[in-house]
Chimera marker file (.cmm) of the C-alpha trace (Angstrom):
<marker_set name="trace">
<marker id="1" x="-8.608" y="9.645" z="10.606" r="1" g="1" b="0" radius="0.5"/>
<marker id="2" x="-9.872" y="13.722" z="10.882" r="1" g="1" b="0" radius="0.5"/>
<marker id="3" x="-9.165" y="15.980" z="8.184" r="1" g="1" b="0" radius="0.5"/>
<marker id="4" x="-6.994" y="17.741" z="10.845" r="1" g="1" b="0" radius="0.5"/>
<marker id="5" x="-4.703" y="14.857" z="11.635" r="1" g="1" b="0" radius="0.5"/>
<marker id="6" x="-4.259" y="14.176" z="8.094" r="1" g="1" b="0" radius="0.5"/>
<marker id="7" x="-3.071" y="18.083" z="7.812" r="1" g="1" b="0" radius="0.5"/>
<marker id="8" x="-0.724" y="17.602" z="10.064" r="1" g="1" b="0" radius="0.5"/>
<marker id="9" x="0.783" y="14.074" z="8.919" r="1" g="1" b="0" radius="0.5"/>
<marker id="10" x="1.191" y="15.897" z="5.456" r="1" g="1" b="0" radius="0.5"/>
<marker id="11" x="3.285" y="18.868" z="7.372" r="1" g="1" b="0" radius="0.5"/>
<marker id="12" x="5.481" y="16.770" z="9.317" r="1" g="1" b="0" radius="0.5"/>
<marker id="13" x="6.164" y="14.452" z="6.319" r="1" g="1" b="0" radius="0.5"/>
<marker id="14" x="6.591" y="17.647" z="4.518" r="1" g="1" b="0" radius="0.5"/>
<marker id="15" x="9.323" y="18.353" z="6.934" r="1" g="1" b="0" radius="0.5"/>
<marker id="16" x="10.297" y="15.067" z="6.841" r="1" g="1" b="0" radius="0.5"/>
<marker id="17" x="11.083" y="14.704" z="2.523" r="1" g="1" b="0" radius="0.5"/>
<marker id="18" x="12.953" y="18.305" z="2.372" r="1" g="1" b="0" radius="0.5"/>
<marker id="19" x="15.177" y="16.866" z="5.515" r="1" g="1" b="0" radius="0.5"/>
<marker id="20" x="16.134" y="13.801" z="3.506" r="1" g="1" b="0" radius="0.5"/>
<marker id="21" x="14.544" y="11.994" z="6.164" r="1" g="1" b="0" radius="0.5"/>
<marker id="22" x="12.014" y="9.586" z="4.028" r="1" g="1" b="0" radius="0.5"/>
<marker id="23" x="13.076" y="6.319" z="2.126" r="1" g="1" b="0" radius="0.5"/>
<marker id="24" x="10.141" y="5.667" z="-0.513" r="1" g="1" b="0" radius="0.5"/>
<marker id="25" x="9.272" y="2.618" z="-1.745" r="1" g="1" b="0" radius="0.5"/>
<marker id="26" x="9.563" y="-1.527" z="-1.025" r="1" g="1" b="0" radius="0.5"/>
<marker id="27" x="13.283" y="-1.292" z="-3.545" r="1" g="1" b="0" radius="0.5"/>
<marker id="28" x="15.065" y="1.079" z="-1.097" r="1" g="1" b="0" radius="0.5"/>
<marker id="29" x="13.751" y="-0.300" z="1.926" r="1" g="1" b="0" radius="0.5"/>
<marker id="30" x="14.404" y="-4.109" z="0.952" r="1" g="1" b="0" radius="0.5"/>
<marker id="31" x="18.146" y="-3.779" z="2.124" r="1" g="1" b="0" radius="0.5"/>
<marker id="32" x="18.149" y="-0.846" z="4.430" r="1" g="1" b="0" radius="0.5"/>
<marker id="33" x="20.142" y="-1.555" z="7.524" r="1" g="1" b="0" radius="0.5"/>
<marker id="34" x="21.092" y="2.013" z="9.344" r="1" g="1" b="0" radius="0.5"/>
<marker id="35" x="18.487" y="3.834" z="11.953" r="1" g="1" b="0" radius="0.5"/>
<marker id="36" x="15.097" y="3.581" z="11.111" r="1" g="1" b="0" radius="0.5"/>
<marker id="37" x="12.116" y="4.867" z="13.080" r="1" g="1" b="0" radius="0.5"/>
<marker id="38" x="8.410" y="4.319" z="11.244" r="1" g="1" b="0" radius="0.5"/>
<marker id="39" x="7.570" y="2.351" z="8.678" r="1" g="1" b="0" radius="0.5"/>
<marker id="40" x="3.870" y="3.606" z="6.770" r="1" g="1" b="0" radius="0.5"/>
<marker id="41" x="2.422" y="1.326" z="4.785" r="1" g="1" b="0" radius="0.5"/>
<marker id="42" x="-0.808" y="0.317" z="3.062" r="1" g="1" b="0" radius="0.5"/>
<marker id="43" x="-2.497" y="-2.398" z="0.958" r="1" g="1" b="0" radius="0.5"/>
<marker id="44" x="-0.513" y="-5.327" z="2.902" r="1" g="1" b="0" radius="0.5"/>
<marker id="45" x="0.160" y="-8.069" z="0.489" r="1" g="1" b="0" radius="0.5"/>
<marker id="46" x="2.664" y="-10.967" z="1.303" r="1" g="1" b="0" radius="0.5"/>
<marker id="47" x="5.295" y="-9.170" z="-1.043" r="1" g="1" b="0" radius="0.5"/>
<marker id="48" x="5.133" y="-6.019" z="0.802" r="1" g="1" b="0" radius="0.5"/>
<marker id="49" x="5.212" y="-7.516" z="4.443" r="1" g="1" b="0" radius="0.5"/>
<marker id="50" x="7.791" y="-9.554" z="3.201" r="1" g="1" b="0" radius="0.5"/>
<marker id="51" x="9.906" y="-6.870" z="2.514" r="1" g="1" b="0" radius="0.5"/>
<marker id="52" x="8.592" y="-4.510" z="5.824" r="1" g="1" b="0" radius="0.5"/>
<marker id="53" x="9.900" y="-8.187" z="8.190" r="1" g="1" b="0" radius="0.5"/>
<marker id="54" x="13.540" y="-8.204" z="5.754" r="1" g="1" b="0" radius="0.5"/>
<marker id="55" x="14.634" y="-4.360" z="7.059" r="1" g="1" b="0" radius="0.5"/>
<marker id="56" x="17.718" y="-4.666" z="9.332" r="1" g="1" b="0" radius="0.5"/>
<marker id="57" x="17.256" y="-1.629" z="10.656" r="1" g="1" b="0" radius="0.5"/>
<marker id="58" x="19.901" y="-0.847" z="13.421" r="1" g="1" b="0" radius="0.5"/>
<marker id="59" x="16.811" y="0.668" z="15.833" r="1" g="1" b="0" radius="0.5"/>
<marker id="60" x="13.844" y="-0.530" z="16.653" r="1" g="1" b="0" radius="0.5"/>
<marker id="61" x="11.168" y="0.793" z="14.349" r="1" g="1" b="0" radius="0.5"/>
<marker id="62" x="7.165" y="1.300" z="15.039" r="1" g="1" b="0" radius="0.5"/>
<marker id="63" x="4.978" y="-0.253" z="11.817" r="1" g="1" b="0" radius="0.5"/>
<marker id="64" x="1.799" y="0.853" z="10.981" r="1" g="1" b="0" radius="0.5"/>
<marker id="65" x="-0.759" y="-0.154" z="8.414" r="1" g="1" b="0" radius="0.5"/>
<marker id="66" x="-2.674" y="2.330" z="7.324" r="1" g="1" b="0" radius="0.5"/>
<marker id="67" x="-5.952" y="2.422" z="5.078" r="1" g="1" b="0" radius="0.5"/>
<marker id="68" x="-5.429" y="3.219" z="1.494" r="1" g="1" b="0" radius="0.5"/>
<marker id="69" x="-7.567" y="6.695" z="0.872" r="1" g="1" b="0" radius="0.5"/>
<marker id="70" x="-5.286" y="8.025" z="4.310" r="1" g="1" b="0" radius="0.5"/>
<marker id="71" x="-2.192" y="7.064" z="3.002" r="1" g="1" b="0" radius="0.5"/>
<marker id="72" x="-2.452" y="8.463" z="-0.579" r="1" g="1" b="0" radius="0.5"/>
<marker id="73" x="-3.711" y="11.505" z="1.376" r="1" g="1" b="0" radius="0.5"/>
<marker id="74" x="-0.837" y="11.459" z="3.535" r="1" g="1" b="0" radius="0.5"/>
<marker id="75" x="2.238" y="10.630" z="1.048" r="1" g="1" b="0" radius="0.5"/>
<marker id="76" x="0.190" y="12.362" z="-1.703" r="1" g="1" b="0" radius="0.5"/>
<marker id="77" x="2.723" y="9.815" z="-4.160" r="1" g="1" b="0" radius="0.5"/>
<marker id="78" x="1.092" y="7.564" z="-6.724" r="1" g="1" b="0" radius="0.5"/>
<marker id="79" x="1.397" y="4.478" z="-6.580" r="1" g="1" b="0" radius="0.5"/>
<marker id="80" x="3.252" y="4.383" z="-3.331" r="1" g="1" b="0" radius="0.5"/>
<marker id="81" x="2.505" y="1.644" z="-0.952" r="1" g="1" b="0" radius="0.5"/>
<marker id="82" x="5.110" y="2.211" z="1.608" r="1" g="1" b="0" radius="0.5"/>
<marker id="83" x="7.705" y="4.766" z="3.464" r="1" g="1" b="0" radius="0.5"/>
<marker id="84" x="10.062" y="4.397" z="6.307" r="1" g="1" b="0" radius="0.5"/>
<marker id="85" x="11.192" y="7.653" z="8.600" r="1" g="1" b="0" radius="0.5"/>
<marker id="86" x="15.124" y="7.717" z="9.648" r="1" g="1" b="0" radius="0.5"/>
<marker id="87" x="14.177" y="10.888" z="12.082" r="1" g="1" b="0" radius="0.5"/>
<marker id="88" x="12.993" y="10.115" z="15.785" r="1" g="1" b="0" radius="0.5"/>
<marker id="89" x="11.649" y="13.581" z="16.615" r="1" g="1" b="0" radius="0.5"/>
<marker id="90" x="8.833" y="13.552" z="13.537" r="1" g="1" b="0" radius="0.5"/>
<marker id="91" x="8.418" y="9.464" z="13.597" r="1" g="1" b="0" radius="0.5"/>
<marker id="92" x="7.420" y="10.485" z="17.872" r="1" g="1" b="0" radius="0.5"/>
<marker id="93" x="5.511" y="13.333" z="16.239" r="1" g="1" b="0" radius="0.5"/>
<marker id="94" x="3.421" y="11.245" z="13.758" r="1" g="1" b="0" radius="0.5"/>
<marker id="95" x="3.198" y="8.468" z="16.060" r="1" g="1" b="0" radius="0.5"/>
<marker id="96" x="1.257" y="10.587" z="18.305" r="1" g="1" b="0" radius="0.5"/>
<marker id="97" x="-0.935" y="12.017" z="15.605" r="1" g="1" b="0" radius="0.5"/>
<marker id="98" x="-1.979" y="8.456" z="14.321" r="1" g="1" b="0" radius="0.5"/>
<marker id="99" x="-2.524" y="7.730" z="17.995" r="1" g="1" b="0" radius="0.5"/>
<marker id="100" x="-4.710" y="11.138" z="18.824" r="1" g="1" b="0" radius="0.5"/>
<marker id="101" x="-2.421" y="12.084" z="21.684" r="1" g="1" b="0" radius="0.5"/>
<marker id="102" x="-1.215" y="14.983" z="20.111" r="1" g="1" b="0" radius="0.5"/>
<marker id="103" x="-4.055" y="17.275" z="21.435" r="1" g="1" b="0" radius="0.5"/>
<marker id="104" x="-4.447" y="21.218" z="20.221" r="1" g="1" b="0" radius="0.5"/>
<link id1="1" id2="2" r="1" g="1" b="0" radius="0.2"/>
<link id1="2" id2="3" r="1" g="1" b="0" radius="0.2"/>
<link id1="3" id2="4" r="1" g="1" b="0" radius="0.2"/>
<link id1="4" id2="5" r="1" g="1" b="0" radius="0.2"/>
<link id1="5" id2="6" r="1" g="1" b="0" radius="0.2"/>
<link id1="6" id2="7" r="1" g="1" b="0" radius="0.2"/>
<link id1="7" id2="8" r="1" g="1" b="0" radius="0.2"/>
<link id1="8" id2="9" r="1" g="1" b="0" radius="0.2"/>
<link id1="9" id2="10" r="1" g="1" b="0" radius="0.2"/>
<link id1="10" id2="11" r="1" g="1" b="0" radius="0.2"/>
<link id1="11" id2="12" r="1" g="1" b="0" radius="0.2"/>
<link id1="12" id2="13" r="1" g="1" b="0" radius="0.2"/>
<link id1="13" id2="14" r="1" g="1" b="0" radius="0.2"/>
<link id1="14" id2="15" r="1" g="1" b="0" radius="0.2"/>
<link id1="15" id2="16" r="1" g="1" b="0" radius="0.2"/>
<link id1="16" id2="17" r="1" g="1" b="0" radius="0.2"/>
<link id1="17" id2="18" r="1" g="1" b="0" radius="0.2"/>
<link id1="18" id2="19" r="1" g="1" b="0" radius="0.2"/>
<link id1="19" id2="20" r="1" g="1" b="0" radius="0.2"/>
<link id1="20" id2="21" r="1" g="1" b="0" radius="0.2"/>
<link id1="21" id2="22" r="1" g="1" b="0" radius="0.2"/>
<link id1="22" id2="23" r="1" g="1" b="0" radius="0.2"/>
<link id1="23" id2="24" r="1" g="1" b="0" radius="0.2"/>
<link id1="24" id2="25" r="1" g="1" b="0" radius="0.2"/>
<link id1="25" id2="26" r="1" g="1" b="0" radius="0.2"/>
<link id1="26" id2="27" r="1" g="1" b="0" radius="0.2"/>
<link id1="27" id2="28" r="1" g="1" b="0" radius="0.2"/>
<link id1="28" id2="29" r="1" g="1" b="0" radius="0.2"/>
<link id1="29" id2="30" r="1" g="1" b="0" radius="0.2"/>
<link id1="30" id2="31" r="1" g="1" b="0" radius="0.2"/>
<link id1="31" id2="32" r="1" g="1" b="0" radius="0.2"/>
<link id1="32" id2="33" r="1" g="1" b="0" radius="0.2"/>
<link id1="33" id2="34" r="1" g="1" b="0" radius="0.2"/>
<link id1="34" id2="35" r="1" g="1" b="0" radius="0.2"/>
<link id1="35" id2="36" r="1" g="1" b="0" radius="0.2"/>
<link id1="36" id2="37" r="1" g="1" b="0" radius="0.2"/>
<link id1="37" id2="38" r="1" g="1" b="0" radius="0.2"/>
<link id1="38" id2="39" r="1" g="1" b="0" radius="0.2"/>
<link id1="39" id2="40" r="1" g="1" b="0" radius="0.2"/>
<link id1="40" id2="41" r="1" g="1" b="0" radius="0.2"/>
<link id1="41" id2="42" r="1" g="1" b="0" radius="0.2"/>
<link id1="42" id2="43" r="1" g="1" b="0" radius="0.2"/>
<link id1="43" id2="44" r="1" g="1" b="0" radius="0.2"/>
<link id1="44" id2="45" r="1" g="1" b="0" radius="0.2"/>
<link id1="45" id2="46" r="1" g="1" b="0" radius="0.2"/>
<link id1="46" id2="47" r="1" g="1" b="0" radius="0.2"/>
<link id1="47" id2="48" r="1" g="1" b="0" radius="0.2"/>
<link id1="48" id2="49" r="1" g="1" b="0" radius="0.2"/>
<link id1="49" id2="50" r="1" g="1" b="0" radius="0.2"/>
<link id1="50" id2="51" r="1" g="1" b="0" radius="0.2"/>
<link id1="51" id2="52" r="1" g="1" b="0" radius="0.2"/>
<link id1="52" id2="53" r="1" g="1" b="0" radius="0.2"/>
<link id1="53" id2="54" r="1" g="1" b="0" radius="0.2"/>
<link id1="54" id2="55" r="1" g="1" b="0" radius="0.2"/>
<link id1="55" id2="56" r="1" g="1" b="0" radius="0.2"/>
<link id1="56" id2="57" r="1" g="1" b="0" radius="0.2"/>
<link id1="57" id2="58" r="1" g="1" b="0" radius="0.2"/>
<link id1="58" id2="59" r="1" g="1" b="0" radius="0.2"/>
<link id1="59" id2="60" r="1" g="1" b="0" radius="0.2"/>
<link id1="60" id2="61" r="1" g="1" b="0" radius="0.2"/>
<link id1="61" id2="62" r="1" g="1" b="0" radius="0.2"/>
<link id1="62" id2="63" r="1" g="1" b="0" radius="0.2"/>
<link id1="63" id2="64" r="1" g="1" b="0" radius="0.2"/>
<link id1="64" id2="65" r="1" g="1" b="0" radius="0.2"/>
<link id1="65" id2="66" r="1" g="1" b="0" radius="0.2"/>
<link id1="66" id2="67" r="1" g="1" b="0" radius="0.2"/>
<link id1="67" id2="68" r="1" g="1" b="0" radius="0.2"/>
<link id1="68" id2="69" r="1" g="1" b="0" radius="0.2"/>
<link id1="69" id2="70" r="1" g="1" b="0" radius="0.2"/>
<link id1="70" id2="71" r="1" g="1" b="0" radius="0.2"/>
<link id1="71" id2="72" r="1" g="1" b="0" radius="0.2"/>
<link id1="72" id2="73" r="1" g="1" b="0" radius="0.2"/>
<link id1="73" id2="74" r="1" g="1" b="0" radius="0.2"/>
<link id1="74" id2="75" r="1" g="1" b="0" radius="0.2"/>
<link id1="75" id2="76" r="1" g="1" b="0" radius="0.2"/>
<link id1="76" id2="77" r="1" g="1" b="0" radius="0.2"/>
<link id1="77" id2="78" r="1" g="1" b="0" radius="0.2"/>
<link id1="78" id2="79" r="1" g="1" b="0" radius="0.2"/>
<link id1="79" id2="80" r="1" g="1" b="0" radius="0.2"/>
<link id1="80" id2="81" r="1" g="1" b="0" radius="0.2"/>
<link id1="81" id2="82" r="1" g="1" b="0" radius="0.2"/>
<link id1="82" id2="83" r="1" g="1" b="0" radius="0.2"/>
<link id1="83" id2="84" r="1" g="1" b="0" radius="0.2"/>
<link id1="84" id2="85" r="1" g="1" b="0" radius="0.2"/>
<link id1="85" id2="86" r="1" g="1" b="0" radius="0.2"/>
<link id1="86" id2="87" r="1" g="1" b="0" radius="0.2"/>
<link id1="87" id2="88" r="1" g="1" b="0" radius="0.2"/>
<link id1="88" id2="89" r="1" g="1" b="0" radius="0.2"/>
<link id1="89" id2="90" r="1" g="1" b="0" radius="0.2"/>
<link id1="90" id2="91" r="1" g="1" b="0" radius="0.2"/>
<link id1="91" id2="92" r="1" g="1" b="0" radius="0.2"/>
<link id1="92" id2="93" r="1" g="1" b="0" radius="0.2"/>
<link id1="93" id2="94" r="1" g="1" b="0" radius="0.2"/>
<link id1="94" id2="95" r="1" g="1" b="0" radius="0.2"/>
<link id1="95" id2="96" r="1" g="1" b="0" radius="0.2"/>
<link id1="96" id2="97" r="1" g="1" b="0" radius="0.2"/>
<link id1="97" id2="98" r="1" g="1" b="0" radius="0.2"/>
<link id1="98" id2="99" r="1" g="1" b="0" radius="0.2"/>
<link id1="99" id2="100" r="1" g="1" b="0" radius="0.2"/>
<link id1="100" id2="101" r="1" g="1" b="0" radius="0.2"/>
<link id1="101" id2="102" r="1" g="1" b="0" radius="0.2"/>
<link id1="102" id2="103" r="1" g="1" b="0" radius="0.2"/>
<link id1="103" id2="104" r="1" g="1" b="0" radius="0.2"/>
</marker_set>
């Protein structure tokens, strides 16, 4: 992943944590069941996917496994292994910056 991508993953995330629209962590994910759009995660052990395959989300929801030095880059949260996104617009948004669609 560029330098610039990873700019622009922090923005929207940025966007998306002062919008209320990031759940941190496996605890508050475990039981979520409303709208859910992403799911970012790292360092896949059986615990983790575990709890990524037990979310009842009401939507469909895009997971992606991302290497460790991008995600602490990205979240910028120690010790955090996974997020989920309850906002379309920026999950779409992220989606295509992971992806390199989202061209300048």
């Amino acid at each position: 992943m560029t330098i610039n991508q990873q700019n622009k993953l922090k923005g929207y995330l940025s966007i998306a944590k002062k919008g209320g629209f990031v759940i941190i962590g496996q605890d508050k994910l475990k039981n979520y069941s409303k709208k859910l759009y992403l799911v970012l995660y790292t360092n896949a052990t059986k615990n983790l996917l575990s709890v990524i395959e037990s979310i009842k989300s009401t939507t469909q929801f895009q997971k992606i496994c991302l290497s460790e030095d991008d995600f602490n880059s990205i979240v910028n949260m120690n010790g955090c292994k996974l997020i989920g996104l309850k906002n379309k617009a920026i999950s779409d948004k992220i989606l295509e910056i992971i992806r390199g669609d989202d061209i300048d």
